[in-house]
Residue, then its C-alpha position, 0 to 999 in steps of 0.5 A: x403725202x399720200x392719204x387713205x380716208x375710210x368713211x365710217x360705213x367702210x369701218x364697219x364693213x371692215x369690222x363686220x367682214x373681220x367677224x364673220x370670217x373669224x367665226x367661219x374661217x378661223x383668225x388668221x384669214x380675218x387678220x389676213x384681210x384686215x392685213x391685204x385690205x389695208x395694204x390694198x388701201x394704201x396701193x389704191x392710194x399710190x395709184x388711184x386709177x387702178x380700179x375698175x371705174x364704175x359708170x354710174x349717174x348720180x353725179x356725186x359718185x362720178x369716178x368711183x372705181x371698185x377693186x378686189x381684197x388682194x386675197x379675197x375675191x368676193x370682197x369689193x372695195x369702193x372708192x374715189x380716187x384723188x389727186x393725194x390719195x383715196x376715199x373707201x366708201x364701202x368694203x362690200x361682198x360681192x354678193x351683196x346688193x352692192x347697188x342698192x347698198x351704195x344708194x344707186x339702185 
């Protein structure tokens, strides 16, 4: 069985991007990607090498890839990819320091 673990900071991401799209662009987009973002959860689960790999040199992040919210362009989600699924660490705008947010900076 294929699995989808989110850490912690990639909840509250989720969370944090529900709010504020719920306060600017209304409920039903918020509910909308909180919808795309899982599903896109469970297909990077399904096939975890679809995502961008990033080339990165702490060696505790090799092989994380990126991957857009179906939807939601600027929203990243950052993963590694598993033999039975993934691991999101973060759901990132993509005008955020993503860099210095995922410690790589």
């Amino acid at each position: 069985m294929l699995k989808v673990y989110q850490h912690e900071q990639a909840k509250r991401d989720l969370i944090e991007h529900f709010v504020y799209l719920a306060d600017n662009a209304g409920l039903d987009v918020a509910e909308r990607f909180l919808t795309n973002a899982e599903a896109d959860f469970n297909e990077l689960a399904s096939c975890p090498l679809m995502g961008s790999p990033l080339t990165l040199q702490n060696p505790k992040l090799a092989g994380m890839r990126k991957w857009r919210v179906r939807g939601f362009d600027n929203i990243l989600i950052f993963y590694m990819p598993y033999h039975n699924g993934v691991s999101v660490v973060r759901v990132l705008h993509g005008a955020q320091d993503w860099w210095g947010l995922l410690g790589l900076t």
